[in-house]
MDTraj code that builds the backbone (N, CA, C; nanometers):
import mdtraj as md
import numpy as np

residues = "UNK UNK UNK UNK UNK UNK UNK UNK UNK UNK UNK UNK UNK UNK UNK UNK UNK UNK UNK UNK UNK UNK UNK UNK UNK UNK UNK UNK UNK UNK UNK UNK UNK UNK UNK UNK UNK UNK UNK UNK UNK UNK UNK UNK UNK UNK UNK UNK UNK UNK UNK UNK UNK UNK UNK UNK UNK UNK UNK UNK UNK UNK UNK UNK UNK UNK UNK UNK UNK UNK UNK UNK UNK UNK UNK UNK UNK UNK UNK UNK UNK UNK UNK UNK UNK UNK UNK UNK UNK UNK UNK UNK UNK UNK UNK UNK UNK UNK UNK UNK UNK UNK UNK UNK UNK UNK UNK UNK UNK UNK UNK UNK UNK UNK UNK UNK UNK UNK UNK UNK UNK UNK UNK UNK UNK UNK UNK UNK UNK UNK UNK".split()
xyz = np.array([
    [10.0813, 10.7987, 8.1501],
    [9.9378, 10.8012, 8.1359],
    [9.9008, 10.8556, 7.9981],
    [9.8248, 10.8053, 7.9670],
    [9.7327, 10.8442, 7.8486],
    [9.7192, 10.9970, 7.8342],
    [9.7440, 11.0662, 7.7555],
    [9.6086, 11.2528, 7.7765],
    [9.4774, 11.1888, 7.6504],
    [9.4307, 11.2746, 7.7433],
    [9.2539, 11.3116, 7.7042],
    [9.1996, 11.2900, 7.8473],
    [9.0795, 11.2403, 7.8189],
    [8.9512, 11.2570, 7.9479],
    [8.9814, 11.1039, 7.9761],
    [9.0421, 11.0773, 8.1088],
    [9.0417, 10.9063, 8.1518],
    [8.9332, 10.8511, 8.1547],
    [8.9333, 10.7206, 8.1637],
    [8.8089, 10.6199, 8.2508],
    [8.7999, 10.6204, 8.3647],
    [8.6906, 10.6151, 8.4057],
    [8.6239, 10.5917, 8.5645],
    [8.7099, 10.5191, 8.6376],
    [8.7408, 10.3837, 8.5709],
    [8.8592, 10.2866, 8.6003],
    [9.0003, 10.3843, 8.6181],
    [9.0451, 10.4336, 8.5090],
    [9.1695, 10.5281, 8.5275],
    [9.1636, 10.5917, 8.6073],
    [9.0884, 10.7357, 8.6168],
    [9.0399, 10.8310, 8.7447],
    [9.0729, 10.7297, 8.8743],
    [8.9684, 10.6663, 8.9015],
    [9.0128, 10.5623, 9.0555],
    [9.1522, 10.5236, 9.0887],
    [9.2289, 10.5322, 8.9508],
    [9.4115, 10.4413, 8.9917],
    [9.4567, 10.5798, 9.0399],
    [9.4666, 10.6906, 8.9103],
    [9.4930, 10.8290, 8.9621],
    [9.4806, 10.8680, 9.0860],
    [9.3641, 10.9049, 9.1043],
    [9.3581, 10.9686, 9.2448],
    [9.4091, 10.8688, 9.3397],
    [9.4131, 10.7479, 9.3608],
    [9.4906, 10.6701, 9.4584],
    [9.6037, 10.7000, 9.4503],
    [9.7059, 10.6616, 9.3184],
    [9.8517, 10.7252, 9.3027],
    [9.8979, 10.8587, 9.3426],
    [9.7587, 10.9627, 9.3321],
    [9.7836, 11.0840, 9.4024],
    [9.7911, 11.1015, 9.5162],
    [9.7178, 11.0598, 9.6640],
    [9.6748, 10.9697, 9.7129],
    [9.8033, 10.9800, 9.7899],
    [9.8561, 10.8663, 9.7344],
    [10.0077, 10.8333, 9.8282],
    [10.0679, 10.9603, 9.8211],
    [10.1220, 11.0932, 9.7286],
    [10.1848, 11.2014, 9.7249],
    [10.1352, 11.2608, 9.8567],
    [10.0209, 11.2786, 9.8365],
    [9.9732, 11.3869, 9.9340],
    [9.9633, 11.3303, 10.0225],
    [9.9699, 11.2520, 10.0981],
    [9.9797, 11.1619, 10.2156],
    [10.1146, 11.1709, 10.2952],
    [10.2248, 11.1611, 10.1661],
    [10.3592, 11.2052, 10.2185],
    [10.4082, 11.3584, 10.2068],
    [10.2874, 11.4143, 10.2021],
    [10.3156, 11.6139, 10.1947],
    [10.4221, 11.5874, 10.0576],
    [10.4325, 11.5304, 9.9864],
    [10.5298, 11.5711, 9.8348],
    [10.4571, 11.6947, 9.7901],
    [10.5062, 11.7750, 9.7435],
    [10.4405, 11.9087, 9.6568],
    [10.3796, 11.8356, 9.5053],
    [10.2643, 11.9466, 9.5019],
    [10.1901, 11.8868, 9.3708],
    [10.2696, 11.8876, 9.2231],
    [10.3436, 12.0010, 9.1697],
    [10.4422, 11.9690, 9.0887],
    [10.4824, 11.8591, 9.0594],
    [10.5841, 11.7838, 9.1912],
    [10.6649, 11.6890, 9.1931],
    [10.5938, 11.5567, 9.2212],
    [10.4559, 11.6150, 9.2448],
    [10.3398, 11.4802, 9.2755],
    [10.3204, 11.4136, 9.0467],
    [10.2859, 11.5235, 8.9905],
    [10.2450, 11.5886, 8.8381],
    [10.3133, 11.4845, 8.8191],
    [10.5004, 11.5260, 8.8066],
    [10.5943, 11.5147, 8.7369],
    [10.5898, 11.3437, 8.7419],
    [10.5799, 11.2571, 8.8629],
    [10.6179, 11.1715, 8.9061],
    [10.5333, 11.0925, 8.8603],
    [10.4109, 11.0962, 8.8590],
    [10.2476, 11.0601, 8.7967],
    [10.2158, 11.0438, 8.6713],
    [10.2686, 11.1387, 8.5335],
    [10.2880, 11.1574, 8.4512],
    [10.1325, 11.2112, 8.4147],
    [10.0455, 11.2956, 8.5421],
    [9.9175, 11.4052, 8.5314],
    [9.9961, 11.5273, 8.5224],
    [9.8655, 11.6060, 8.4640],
    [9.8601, 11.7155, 8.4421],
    [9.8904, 11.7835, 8.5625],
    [9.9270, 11.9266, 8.5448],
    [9.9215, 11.9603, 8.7144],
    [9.8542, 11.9825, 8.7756],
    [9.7149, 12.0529, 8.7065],
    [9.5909, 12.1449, 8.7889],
    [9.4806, 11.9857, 8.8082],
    [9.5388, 11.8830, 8.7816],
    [9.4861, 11.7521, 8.8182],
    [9.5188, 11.6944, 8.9702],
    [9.6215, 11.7467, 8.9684],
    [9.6954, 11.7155, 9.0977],
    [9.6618, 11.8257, 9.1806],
    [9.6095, 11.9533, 9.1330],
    [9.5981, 12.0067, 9.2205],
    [9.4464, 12.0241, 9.2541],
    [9.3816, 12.0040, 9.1757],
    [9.2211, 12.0080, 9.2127],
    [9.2158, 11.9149, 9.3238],
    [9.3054, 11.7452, 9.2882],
    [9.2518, 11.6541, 9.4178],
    [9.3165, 11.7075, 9.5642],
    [9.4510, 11.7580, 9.5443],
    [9.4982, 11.8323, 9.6384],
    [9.4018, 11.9401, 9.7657],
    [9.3773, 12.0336, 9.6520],
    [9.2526, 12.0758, 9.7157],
    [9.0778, 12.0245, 9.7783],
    [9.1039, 11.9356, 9.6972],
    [8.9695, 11.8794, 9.7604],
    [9.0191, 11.7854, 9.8918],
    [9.1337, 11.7402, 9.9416],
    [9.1731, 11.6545, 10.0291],
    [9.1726, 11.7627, 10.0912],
    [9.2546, 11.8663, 10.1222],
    [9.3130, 11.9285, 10.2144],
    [9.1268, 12.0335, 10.2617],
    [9.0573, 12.0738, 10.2269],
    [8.9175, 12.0790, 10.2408],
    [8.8496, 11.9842, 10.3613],
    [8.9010, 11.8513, 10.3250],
    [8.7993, 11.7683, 10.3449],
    [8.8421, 11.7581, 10.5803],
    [8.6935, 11.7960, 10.6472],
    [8.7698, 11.8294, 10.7674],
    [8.8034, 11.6772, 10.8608],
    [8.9177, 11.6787, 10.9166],
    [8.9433, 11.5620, 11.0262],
    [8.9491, 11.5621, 11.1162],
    [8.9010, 11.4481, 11.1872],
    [8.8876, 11.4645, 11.3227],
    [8.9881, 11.4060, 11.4000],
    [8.9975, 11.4712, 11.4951],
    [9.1427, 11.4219, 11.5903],
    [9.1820, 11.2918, 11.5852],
    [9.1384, 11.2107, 11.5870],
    [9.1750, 11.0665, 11.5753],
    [9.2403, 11.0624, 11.4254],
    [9.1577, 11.0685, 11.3497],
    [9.1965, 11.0497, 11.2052],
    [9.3400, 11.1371, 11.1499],
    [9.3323, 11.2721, 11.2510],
    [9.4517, 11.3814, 11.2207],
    [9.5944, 11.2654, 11.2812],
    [9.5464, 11.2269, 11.4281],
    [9.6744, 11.1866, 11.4783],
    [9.7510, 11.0591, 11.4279],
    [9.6345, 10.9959, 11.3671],
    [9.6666, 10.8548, 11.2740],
    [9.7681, 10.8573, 11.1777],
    [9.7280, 10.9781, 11.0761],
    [9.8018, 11.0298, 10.9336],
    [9.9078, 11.1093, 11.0011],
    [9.9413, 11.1684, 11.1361],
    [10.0670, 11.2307, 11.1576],
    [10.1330, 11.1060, 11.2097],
    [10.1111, 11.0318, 11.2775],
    [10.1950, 10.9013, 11.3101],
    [10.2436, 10.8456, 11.1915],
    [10.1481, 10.8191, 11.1130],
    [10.2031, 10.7385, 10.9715],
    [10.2948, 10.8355, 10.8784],
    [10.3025, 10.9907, 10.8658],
    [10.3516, 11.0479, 10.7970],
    [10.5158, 11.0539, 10.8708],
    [10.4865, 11.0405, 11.0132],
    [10.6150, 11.0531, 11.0778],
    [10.6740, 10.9000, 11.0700],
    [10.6335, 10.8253, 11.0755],
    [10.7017, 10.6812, 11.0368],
    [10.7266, 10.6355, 10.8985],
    [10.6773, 10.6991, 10.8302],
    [10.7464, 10.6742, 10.6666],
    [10.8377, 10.7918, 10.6623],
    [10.8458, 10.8884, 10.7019],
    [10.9628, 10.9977, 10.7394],
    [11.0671, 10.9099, 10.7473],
    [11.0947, 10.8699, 10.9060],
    [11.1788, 10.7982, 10.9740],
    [11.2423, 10.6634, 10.8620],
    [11.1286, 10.6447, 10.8595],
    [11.1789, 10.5078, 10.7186],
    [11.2506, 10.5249, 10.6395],
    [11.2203, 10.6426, 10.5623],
    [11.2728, 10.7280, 10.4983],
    [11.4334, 10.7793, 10.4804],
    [11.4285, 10.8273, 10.6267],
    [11.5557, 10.8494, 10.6477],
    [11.6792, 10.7085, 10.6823],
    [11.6170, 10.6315, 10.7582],
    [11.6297, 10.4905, 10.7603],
    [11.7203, 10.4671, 10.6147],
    [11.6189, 10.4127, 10.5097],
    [11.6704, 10.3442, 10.3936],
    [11.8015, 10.4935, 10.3097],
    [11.7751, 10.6310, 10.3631],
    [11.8786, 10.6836, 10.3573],
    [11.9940, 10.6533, 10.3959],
    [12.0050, 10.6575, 10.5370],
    [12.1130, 10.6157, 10.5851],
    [12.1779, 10.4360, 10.5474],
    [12.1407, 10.3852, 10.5146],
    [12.1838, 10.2421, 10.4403],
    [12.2486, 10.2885, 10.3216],
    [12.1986, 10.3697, 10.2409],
    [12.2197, 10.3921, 10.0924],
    [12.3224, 10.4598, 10.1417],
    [12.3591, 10.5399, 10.1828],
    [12.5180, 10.6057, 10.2298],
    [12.6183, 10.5440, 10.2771],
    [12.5761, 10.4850, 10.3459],
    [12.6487, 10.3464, 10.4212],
    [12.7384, 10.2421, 10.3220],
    [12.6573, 10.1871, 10.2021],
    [12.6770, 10.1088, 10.1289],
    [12.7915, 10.1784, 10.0150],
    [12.6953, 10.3262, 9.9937],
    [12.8120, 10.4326, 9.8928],
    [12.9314, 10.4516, 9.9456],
    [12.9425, 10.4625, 10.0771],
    [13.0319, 10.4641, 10.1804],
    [13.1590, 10.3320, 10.1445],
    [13.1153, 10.2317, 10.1440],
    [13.1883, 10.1185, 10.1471],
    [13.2373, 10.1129, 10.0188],
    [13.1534, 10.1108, 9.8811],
    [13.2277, 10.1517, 9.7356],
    [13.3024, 10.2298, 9.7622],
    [13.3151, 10.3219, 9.7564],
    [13.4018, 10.4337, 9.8027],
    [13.5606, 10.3829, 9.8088],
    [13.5104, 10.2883, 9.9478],
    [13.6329, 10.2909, 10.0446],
    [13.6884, 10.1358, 9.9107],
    [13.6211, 10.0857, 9.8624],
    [13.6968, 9.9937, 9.7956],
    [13.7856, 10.0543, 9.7010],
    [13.7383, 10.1426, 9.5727],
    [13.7853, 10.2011, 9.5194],
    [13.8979, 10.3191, 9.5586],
    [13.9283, 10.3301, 9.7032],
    [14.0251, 10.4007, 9.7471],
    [14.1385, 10.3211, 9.7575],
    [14.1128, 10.2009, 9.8002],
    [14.2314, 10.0865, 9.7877],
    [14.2685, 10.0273, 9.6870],
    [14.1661, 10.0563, 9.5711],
    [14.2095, 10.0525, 9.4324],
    [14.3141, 10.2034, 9.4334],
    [14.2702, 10.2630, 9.4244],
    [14.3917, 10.3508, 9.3946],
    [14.5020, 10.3419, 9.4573],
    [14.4757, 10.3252, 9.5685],
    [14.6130, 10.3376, 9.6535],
    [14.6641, 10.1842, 9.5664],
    [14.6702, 10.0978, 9.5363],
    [14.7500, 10.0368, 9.5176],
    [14.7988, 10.0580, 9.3794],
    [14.7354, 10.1329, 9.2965],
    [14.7652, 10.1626, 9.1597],
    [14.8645, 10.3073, 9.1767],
    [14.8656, 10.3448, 9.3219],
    [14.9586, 10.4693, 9.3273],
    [14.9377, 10.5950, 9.2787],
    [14.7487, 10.6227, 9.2659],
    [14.7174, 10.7315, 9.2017],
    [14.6656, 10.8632, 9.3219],
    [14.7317, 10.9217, 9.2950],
    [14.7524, 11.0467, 9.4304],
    [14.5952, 11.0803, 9.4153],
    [14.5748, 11.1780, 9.2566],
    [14.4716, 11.2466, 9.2076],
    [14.3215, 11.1768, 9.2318],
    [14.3457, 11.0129, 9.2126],
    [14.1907, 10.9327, 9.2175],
    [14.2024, 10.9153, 9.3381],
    [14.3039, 10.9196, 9.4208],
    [14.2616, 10.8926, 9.5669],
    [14.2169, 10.9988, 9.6505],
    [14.2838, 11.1409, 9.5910],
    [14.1796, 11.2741, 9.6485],
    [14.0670, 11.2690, 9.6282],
    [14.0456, 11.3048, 9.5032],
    [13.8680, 11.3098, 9.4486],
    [13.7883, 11.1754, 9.4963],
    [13.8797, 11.0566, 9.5565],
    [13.7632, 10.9629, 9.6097],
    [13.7151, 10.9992, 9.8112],
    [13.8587, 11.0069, 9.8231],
    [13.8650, 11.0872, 9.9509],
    [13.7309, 11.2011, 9.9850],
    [13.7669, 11.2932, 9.8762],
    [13.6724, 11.4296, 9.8885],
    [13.4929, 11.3555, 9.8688],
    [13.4789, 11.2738, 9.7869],
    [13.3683, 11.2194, 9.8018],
    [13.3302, 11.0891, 9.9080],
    [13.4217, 11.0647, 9.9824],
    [13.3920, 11.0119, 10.1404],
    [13.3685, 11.0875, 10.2345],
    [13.3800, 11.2654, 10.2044],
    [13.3976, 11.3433, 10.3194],
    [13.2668, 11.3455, 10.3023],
    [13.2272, 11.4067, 10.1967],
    [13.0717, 11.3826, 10.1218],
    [12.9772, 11.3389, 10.2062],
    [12.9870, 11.2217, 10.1763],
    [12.8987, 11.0867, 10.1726],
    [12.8852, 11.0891, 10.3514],
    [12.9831, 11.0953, 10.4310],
    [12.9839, 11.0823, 10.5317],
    [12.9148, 11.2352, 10.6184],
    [12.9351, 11.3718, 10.5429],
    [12.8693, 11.4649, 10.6074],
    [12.7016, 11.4448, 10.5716],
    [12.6960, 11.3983, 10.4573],
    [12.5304, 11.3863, 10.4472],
    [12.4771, 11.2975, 10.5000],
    [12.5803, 11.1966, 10.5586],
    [12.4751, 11.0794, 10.6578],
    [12.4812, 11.1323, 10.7850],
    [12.5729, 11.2241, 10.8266],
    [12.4928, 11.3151, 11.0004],
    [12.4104, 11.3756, 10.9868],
    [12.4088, 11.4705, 10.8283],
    [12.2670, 11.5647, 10.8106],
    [12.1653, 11.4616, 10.8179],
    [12.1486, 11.3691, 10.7782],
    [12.0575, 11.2819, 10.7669],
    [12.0234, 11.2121, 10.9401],
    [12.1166, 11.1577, 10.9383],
    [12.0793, 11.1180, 11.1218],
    [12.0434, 11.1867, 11.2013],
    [12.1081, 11.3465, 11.1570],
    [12.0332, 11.4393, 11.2577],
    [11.8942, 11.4811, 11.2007],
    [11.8411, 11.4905, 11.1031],
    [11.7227, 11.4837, 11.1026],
    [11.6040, 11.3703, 11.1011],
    [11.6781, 11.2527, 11.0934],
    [11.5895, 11.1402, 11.1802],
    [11.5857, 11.1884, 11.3280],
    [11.6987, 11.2279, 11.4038],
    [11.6768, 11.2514, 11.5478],
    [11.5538, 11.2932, 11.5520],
    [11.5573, 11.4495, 11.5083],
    [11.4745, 11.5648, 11.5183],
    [11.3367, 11.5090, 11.5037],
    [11.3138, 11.4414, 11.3437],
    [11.1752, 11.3940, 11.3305],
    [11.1433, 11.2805, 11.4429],
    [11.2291, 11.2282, 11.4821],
    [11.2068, 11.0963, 11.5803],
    [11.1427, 11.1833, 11.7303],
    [11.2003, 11.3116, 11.7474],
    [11.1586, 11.3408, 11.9082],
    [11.0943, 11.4301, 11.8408],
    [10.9846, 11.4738, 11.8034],
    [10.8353, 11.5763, 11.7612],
    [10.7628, 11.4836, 11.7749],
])
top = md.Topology()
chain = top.add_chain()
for i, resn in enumerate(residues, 1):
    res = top.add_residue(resn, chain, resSeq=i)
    for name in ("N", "CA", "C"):
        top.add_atom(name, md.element.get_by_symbol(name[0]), res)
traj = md.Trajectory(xyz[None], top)
């Protein structure tokens, strides 16, 4: 983004792009960083959303949707491990046939990896899946 004072036009993309952050609870920092705004920009709209009061319908709408892009979330996680998973395992049969003890540990040790962070991950799809 530009610095100085945006356009009316700009402002409107902004706060939408902000918008999606705060929608997915991202922290305003990492909302800033990602946006390429200022921070106390991100955080003024921050504050003015979280202000603004909802009513049960509207609350349970945005927790359904926040919990299904969660889940999604974790979803397209677990694929991306899956897939790292399978490189992995190719490049282990590269070594093994090249007879390299050392590249086949350190690929090993990063399958143990790959594979403990996709239960952390499944287990917290569980978790978010039954709340």
């Amino acid at each position: 983004m530009k610095h100085g004072r945006p356009s009316r036009e700009d402002l409107k993309k902004i706060k939408l792009i902000i918008f999606k952050y705060y929608e997915k609870d991202i922290s305003s920092i990492v909302a800033a960083k990602e946006c390429d705004v200022q921070y106390k920009t991100v955080c003024k709209y921050y504050k003015m959303w979280d202000k603004e009061p909802i009513d049960d319908k509207d609350f349970l709408a945005r927790f359904k949707n926040t919990k299904e892009r969660a889940i999604q979330s974790f979803d397209k996680d677990i694929i991306t491990l899956d897939n790292d998973k399978k490189r992995i395992e190719f490049l282990i049969s590269k070594a093994l046939q090249k007879e390299s003890v050392t590249e086949f540990e350190k690929l090993m040790n990063i399958k143990l990896k790959i594979i403990g962070q996709k239960v952390k991950t499944a287990s917290k799809k569980r978790v978010q899946s039954s709340t």
